[in-house]
C-alpha positions, -999 to +999 in steps of 0.1 A: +475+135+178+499+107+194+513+080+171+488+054+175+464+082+160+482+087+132+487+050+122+451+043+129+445+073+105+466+068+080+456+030+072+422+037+075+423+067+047+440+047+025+434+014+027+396+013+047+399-024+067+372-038+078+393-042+111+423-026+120+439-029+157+475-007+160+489-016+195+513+002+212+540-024+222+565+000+232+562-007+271+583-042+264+611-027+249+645-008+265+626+027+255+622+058+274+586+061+288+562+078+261+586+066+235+561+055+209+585+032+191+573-003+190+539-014+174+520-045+160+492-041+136+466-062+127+452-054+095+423-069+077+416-060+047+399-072+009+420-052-003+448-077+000+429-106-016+454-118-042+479-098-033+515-115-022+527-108+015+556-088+008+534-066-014+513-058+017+541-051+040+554-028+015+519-009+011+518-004+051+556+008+047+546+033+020+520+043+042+539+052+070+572+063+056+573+098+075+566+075+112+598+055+103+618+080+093+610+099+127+613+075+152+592+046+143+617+018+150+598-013+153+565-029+134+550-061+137+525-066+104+495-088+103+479-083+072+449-103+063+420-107+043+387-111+060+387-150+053+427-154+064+413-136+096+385-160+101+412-188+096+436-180+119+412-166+148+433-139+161+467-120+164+494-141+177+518-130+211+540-109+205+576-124+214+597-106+248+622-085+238+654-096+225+681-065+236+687-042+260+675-038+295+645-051+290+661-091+278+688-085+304+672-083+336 
């Protein structure tokens, strides 16, 4: 089971979205190839009605604690309540990289 899988899996035990999107964002940073290291998540959930942002963030953080302590650099959080969702009508760009190789040339 790859990273992705494991995100994917471990939100959707715990917290059961109604949608959940984990993309891979690795690819636009200075990583080796493969390097699973870089994602954005898009998670939509009832769960989170009435609950503050920073409260979410840290749920998703609890959640995958053993990912960032083994190589999980980088996560991009979206996490939304079906209305909030409806509102917003999708997941915005993610922004170019800012270091490394991949902002230098």
């Amino acid at each position: 089971m790859n990273r992705k899988q494991r995100i994917e899996s471990k939100i959707q035990d715990a917290i059961q979205p109604v949608h959940l999107d984990v993309v891979d964002e690795s690819y636009m940073h200075a990583v080796p190839p493969d390097s699973e290291s870089h994602f954005k998540l898009l998670v939509v959930s009832d769960s989170f009605q009435d609950m503050p942002l920073i409260e979410r963030h840290r749920r998703i953080n609890e959640l995958l604690g053993e990912e960032l302590g083994a190589g999980l650099h980088a996560v991009t959080m979206h996490t939304w309540t079906a209305d909030e969702w409806q509102e917003k009508g999708g997941v915005p760009e993610s922004p170019p990289c800012q270091g490394g190789s991949k902002a230098t040339g």
